[in-house]
C-alpha positions as CSV (number, residue, x, y, z in Angstrom):
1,X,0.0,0.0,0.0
2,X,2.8,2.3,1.0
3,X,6.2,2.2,-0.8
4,X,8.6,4.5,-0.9
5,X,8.5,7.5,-3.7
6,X,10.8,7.5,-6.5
7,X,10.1,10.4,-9.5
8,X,9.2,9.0,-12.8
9,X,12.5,10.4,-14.0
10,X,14.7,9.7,-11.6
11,X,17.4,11.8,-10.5
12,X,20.7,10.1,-10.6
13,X,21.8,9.6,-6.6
14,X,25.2,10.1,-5.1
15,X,25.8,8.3,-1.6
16,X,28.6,10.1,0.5
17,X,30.0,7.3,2.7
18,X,33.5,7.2,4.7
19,X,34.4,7.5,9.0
20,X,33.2,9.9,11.1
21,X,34.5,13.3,10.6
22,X,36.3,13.0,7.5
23,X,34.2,16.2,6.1
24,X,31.2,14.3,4.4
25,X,29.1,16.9,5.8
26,X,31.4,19.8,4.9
27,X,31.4,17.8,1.2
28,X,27.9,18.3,0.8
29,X,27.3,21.6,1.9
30,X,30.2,23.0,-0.7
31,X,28.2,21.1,-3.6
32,X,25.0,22.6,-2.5
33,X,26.3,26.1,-2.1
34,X,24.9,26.4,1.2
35,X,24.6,24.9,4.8
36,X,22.4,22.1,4.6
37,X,23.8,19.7,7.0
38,X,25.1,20.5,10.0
39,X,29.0,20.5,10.3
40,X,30.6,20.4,13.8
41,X,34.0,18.7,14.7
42,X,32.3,15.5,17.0
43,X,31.9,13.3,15.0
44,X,28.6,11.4,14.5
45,X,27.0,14.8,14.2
46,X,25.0,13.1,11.0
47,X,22.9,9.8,12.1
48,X,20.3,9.6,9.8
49,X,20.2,10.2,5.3
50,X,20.3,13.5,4.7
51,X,19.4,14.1,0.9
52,X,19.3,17.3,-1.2
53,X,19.3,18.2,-4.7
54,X,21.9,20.2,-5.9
55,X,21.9,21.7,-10.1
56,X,26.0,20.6,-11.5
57,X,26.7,23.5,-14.5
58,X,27.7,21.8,-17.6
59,X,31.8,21.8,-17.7
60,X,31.5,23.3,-21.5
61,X,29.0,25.8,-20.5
62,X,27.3,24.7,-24.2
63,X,24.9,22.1,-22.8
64,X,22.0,22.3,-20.1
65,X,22.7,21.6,-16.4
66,X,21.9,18.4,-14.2
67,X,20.3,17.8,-11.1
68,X,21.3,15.3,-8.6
69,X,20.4,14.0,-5.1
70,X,23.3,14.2,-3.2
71,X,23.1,11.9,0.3
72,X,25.0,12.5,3.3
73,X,25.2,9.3,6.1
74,X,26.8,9.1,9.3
75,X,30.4,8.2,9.4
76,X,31.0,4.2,10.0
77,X,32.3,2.6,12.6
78,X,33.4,4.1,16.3
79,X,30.6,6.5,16.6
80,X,31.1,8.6,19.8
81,X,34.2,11.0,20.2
82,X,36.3,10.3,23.1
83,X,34.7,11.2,26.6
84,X,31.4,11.7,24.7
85,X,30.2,8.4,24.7
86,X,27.1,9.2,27.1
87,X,24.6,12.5,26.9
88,X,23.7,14.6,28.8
89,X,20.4,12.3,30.0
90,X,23.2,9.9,30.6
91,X,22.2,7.3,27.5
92,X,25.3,5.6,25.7
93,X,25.6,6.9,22.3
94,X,27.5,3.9,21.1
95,X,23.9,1.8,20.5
96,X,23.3,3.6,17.6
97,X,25.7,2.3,15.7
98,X,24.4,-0.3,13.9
99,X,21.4,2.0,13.1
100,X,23.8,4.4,11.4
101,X,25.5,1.8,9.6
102,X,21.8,0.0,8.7
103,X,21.1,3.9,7.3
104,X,24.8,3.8,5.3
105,X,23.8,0.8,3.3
106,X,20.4,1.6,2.2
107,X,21.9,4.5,0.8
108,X,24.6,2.7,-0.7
109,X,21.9,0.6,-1.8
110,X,19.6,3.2,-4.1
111,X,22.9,5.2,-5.5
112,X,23.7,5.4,-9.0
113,X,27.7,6.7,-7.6
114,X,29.2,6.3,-4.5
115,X,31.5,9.0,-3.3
116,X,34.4,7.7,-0.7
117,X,35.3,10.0,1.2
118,X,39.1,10.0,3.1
119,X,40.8,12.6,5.2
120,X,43.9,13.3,3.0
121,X,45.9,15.2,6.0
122,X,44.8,12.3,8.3
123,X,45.6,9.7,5.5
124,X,44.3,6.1,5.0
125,X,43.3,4.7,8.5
126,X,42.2,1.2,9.1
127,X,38.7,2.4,9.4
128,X,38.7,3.6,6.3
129,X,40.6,0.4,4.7
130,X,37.8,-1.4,6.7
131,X,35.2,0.3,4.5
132,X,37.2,-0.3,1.1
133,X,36.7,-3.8,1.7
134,X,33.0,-3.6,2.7
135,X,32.4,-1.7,-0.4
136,X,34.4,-4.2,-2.6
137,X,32.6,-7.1,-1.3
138,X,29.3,-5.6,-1.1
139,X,28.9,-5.8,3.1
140,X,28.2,-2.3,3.1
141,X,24.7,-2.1,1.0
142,X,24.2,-3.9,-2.5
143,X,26.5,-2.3,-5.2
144,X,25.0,-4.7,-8.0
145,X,22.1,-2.8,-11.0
146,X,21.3,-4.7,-13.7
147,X,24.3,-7.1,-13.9
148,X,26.7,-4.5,-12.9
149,X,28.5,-2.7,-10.2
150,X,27.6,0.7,-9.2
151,X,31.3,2.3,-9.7
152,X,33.1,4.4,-6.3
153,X,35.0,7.4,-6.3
154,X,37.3,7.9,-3.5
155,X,37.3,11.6,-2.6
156,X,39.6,13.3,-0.8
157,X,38.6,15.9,1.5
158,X,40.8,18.5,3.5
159,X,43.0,18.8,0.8
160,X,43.8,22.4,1.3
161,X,45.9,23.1,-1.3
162,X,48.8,21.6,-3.8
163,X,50.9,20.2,-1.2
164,X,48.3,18.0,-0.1
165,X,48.0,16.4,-3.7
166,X,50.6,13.8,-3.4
167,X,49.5,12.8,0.0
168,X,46.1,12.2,-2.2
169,X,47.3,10.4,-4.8
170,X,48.2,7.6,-1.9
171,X,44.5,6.8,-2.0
172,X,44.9,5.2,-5.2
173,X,46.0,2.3,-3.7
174,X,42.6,0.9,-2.1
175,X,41.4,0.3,-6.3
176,X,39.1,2.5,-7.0
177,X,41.4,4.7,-8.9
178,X,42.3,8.2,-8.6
179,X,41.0,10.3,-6.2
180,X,38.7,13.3,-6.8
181,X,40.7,16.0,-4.5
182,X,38.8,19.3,-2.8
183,X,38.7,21.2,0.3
184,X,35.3,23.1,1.7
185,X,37.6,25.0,3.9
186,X,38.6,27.6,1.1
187,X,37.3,25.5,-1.7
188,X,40.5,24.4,-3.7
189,X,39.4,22.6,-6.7
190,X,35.8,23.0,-6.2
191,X,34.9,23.8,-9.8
192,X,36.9,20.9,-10.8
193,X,35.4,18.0,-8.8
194,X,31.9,19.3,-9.5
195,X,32.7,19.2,-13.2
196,X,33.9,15.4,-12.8
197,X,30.7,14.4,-11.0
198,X,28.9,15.8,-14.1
199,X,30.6,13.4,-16.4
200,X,30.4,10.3,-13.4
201,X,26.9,10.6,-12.9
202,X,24.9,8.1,-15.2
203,X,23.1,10.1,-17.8
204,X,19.4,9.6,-17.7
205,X,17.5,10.2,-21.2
206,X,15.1,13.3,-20.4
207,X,16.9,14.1,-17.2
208,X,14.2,16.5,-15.1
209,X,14.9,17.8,-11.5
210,X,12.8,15.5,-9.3
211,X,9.4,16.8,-9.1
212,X,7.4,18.8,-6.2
213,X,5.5,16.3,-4.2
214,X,1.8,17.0,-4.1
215,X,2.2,17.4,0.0
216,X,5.0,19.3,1.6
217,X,4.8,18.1,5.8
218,X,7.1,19.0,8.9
219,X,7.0,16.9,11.6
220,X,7.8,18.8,14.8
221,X,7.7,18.2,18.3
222,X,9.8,18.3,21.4
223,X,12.6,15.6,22.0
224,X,11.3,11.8,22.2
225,X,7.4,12.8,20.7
226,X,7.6,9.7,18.1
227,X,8.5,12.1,15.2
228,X,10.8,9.8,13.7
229,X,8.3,6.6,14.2
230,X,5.2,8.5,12.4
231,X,7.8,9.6,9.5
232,X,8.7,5.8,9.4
233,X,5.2,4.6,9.3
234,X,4.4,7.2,7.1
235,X,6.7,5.9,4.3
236,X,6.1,2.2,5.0
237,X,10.1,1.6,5.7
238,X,12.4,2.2,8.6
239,X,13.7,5.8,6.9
240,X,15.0,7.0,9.9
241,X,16.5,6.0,13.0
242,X,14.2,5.3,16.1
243,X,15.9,5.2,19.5
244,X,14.4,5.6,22.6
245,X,17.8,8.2,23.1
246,X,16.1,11.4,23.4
247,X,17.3,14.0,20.6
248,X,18.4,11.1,17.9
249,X,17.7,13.3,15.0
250,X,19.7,16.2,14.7
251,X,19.0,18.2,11.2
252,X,15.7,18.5,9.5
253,X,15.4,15.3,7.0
254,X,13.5,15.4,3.8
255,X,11.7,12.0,3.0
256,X,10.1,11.3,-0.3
257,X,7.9,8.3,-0.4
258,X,4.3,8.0,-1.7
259,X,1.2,7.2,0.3
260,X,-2.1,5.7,-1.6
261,X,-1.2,7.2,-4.8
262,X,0.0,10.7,-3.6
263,X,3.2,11.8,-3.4
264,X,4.4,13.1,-0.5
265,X,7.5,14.8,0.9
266,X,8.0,14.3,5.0
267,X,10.5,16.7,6.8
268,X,11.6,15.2,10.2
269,X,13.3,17.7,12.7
270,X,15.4,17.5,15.6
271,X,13.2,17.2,19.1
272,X,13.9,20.2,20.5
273,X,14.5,21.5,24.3
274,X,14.3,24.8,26.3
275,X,17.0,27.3,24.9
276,X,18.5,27.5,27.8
277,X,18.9,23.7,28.4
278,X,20.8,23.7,24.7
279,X,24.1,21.5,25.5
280,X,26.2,23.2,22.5
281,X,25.7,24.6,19.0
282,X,24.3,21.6,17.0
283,X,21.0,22.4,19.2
284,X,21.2,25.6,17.3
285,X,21.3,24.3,14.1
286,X,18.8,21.9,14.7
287,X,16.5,24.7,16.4
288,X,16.9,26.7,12.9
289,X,16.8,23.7,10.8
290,X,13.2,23.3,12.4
291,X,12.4,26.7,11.4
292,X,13.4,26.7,8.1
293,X,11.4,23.3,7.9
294,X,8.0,25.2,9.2
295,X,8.5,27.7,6.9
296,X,9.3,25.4,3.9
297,X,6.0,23.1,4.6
298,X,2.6,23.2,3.2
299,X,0.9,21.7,6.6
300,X,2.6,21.7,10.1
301,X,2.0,18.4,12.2
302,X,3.1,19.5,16.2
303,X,3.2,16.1,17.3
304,X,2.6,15.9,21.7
305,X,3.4,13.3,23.6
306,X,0.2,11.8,25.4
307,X,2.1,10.4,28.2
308,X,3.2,13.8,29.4
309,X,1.6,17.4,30.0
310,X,2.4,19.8,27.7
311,X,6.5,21.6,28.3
312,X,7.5,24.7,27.6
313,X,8.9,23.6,24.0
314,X,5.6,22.5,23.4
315,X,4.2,26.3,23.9
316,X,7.1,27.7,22.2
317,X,6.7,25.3,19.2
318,X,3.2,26.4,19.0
319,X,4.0,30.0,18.8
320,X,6.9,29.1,15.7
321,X,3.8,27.7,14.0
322,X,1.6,31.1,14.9
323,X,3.8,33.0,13.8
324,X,4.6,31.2,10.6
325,X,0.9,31.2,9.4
326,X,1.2,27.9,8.2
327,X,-1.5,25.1,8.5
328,X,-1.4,22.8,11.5
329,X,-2.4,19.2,12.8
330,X,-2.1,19.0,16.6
331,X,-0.9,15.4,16.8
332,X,-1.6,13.6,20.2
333,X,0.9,10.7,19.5
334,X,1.4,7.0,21.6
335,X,-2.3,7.2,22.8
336,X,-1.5,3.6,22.9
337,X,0.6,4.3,26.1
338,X,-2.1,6.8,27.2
339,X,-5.1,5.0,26.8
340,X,-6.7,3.3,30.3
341,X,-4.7,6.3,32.3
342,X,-6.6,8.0,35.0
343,X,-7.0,11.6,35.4
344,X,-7.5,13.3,38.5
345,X,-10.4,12.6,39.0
346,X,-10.0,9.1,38.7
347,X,-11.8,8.1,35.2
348,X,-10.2,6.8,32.2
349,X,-8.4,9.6,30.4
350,X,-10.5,9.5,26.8
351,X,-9.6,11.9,23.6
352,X,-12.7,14.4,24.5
353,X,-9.7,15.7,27.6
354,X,-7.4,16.0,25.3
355,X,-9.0,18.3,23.2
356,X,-9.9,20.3,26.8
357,X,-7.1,20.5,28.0
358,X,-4.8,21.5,24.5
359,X,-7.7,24.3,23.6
360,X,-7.1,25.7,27.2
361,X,-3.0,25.4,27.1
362,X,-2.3,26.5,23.5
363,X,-4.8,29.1,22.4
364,X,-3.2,30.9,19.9
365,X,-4.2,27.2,17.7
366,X,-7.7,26.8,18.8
367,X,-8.8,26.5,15.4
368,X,-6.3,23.7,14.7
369,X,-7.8,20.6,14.0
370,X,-6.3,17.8,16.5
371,X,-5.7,13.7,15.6
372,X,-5.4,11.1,18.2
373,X,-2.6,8.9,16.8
374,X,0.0,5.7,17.8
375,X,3.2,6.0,15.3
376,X,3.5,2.6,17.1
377,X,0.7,0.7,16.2
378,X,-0.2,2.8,13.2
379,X,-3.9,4.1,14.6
380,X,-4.9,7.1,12.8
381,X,-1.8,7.2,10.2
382,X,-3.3,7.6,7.4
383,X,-6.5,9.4,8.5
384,X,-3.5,12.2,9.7
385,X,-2.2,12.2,6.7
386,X,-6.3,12.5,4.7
387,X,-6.2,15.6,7.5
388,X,-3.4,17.2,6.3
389,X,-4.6,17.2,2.9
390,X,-7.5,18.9,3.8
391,X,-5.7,21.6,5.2
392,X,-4.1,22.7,2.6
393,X,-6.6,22.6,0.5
394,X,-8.3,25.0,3.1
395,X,-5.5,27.0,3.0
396,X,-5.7,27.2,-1.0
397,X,-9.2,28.5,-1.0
398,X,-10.3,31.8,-2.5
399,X,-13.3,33.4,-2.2
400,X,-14.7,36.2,-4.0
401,X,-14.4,39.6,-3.4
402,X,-18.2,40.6,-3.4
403,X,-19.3,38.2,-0.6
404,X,-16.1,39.2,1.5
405,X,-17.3,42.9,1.2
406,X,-20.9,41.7,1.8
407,X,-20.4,39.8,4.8
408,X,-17.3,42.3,6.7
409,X,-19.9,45.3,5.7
410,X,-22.4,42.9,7.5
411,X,-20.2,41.7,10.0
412,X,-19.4,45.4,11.2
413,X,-23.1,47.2,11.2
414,X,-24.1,44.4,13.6
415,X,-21.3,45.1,16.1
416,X,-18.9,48.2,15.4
417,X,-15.5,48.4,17.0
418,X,-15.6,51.5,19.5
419,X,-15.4,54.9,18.1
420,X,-12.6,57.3,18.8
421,X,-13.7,60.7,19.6
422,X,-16.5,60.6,17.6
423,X,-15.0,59.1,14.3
424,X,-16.6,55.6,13.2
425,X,-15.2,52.8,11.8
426,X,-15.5,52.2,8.1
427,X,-14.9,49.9,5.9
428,X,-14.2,51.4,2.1
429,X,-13.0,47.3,0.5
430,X,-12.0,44.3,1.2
431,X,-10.3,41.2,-0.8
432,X,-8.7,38.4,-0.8
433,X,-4.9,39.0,-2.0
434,X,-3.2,35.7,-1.2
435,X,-4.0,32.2,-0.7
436,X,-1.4,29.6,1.5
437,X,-2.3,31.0,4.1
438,X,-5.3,33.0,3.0
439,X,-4.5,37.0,3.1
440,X,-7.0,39.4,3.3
441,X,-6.3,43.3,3.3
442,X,-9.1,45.7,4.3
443,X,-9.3,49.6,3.3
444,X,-10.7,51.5,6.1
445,X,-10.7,55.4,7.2
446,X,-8.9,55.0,10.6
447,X,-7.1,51.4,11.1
448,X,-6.4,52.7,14.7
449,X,-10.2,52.1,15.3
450,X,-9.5,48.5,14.8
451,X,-7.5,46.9,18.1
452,X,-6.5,43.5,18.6
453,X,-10.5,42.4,20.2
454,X,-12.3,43.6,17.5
455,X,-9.6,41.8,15.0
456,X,-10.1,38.6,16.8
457,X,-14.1,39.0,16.2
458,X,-13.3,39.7,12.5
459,X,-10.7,36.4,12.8
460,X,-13.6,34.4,14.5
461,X,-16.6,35.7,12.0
462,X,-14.7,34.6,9.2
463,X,-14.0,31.3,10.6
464,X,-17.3,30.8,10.5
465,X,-18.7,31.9,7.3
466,X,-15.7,31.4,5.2
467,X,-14.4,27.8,4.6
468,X,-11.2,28.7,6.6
469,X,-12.3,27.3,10.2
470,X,-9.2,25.1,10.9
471,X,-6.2,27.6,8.9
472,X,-4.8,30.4,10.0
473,X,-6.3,33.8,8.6
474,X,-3.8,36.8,7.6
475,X,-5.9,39.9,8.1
476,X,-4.3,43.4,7.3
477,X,-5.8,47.0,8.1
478,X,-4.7,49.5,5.9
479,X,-5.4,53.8,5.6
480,X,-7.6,54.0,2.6
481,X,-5.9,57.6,1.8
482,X,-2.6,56.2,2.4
483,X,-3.3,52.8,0.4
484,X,-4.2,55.0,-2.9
485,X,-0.9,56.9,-2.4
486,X,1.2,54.0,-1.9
487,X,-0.5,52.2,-5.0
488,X,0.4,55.0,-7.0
489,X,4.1,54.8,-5.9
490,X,4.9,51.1,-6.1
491,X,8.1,50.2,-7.5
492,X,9.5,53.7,-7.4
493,X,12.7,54.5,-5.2
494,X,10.7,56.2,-2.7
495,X,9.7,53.5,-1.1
496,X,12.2,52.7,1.8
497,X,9.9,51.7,4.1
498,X,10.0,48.2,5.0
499,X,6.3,48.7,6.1
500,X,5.6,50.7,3.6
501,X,7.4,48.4,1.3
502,X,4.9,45.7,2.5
503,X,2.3,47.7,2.4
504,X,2.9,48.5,-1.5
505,X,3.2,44.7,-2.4
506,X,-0.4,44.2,-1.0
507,X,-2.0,46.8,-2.3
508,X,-0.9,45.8,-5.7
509,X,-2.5,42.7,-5.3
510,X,-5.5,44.3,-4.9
511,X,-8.3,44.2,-8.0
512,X,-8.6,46.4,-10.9
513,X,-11.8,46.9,-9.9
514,X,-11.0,48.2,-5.9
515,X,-12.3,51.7,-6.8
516,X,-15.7,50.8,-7.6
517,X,-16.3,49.6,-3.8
518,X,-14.3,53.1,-2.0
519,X,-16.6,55.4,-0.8
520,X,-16.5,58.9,0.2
């Protein structure tokens, strides 16, 4: 039913493999142009795949560009650094390692090219002859396609500049042939080794960049909520690593697979903690990782732990998604564990509390719809997912502008906001501007007349007569005098204003037809 999703045209896939803290990490953010995987010098900082897609110019500059997918794995073998073995919860690293190494296979597994990386200043070491052999013997995933052997490139990293060539060349001698050489430091021979991956890469008739999934979802929650067992279930196949170690994920990992005939693209994050309980910078980078992952999502699902009350990181989580004005599932996960618990008053705990007690603790997403769910067992997978959908497709609506001015004109006669020294609130027009989330601007005489009460009233009317009850609702209040003025200036140097600026890229969203509805 569930398998995972491959493109039609598939993107040819590079697996980065070698020992911890050779610079595979480093290595893929200097192909990708940017930071997409965390680098820090403890190694094991990667645990589970880490893919992205990163556009190779043609060497010739005569042809078109390819995409590939570019996958970073943990390093193999030894996994913790030395005194790090345990966290700071006191758990032993050192059981994840044959997750890791389960992780560096299947990526082996589903490459087309498998890049070897080797620390040329720390030279060959037996972990890394270890791996030769793994690779040459296929130990270390399956290397066969079709009757023949996926080829490996030994890379070396750290090579900083030409007197660290010859120390390179020594790599050789494991038989894969010569080494690729680069360093992400200061990035010596960068344009060279991304011009040989363009011609190692299998060519794919048609090649096409992979295409957008028809559901973009981040997976959030505070450390140990399941995330990484509802992303599994999700995509039918252990993707990434489950431990009962608190904080086992560490950057925000993008998961293609398909689910009943929809394509979907899962983005698990790091389980996050209090700020000031962060142990070092990686919790950083995971914290923004999870940030960028809200804003990158179509639908946002906060997954809560049933067997706990609701932390800090919970609330703060929440407000991330507020303030993001993206589209949100409040996912009560392991009500497996939960269910037959007692609450105070001594009766078994049943969803209906749940719903109480998160509408009372996290207000700002009243309106978010909220699933009862085991990752576990599977209860209310795919229903979660049927949810999600929905949601965006709330957040896609678009509703015309006459019955948005009928119903605010409506809306406001019935209860006006309170007058200021005898001026009255009025409303010249209102549209719809934006969809994802839904963005409505409205033209009034005094916008100080409308405080944050009589917004929520607006926020709440609309909830109910506009088929937005469960997304959030962006709602600007803009001077009509100053609106026409700004309209009439946008795209000209005067405006400097960030607000202003703002306020200029609404209003020119507005319709042709805005003037018909102002009034004097």
């Amino acid at each position: 039913m569930r398998a995972p999703y491959h493109p039609p045209v598939p993107v040819p896939r590079i697996a980065i493999v070698g020992r911890p803290n050779v610079g595979k990490s480093s290595l893929v953010n200097m192909l990708a142009g940017g930071k997409v995987a965390i680098v820090d010098p403890t190694p094991g900082v990667t645990r589970d795949r880490l893919s992205v897609l990163v556009d190779l110019e043609c060497p010739t500059h005569d042809g078109p560009g390819r995409t590939i997918e570019l996958t970073d794995t943990g390093g193999f073998g030894v996994y913790v650094a030395e005194g790090g073995r345990y966290d700071d919860a006191g758990e032993d690293l050192a059981s994840l390692t044959g997750d890791i190494e389960r992780q560096i296979g299947e990526a082996v597994s589903s490459a087309d090219l498998i890049l070897f990386a080797i620390d040329t200043q720390a030279g060959i070491t037996p972990q890394d002859e270890e791996i030769a052999r793994l690779l040459r013997e296929q130990k270390l995933g399956s290397r066969q396609r079709g009757g023949e052997l996926v080829p490996v490139q030994v890379i070396a990293t750290k090579c900083d500049g030409p007197k660290w060539e010859n120390h390179a060349f020594e790599f050789s001698a494991l038989g894969f042939g010569d080494p690729l050489m680069c360093s992400a430091k200061n990035n010596y021979l960068r344009r060279e080794t991304s011009e040989r991956l363009f011609d190692l890469v299998p060519h794919v008739a048609d090649e096409a960049v992979e295409p957008e999934a028809d559901l973009k979802i981040a997976v959030i929650g505070k450390r140990n909520a399941g995330k990484s067992t509802l992303v599994n279930a999700l995509a039918g196949e252990p993707r990434m690593i489950v431990s009962e170690i608190a904080g086992t994920t560490r950057d925000a990992v993008d998961v293609r697979f398909e689910f009943e005939g929809r394509s979907l693209l899962a983005i698990d994050t790091a389980g996050l903690r209090r700020k000031k309980s962060f142990s070092g910078p990686i919790e950083w980078y995971a914290f923004d990782r999870a940030k960028r992952s809200i804003e990158r999502a179509d639908v946002v699902l906060l997954l809560i732990d049933a067997t706990t009350r609701l932390s800090q990181v919970d609330e703060q989580l929440a407000m991330l998604v507020q303030k993001s004005f993206k589209p949100c599932v409040l996912v009560v996960n392991k009500w497996d564990l939960a269910q037959g618990e007692k609450t105070r008053r001594g009766k078994a705990v049943k969803p209906e509390d749940f719903e109480t007690y998160l509408r009372k603790e996290l207000k700002g997403l009243d309106f978010a719809p909220i699933a009862i769910t085991s990752a576990e067992t599977g209860l209310n997978v795919r229903e979660t997912v049927d949810l999600a959908f929905e949601m965006h497709e709330q957040a896609s609506q678009r509703v015309g502008t006459h019955k948005i001015n009928t119903l605010i004109r409506g809306w406001i006669d019935k209860h006006h906001p309170a007058s200021k020294r005898g001026v009255h609130a009025k409303v010249y027009y209102a549209a719809q501007v934006g969809v994802c989330p839904p963005t409505i601007v409205m033209l009034v005489n005094n916008p100080d007349l409308f405080g944050p009460g009589y917004m929520r009233y607006l926020d709440n009317r609309m909830r109910e007569e506009l088929p937005f009850a469960e997304v959030p609702i962006r709602l600007f209040v803009r001077d009509k005098r100053k609106a026409e003025g700004r309209r009439a200036t946008h795209g000209t140097d005067d405006e400097l204003n960030p607000r202003l600026l703002e306020d200029a890229e609404l209003l020119a969203q507005l319709p042709d037809d805005a003037e018909a509805y102002f009034e004097d």
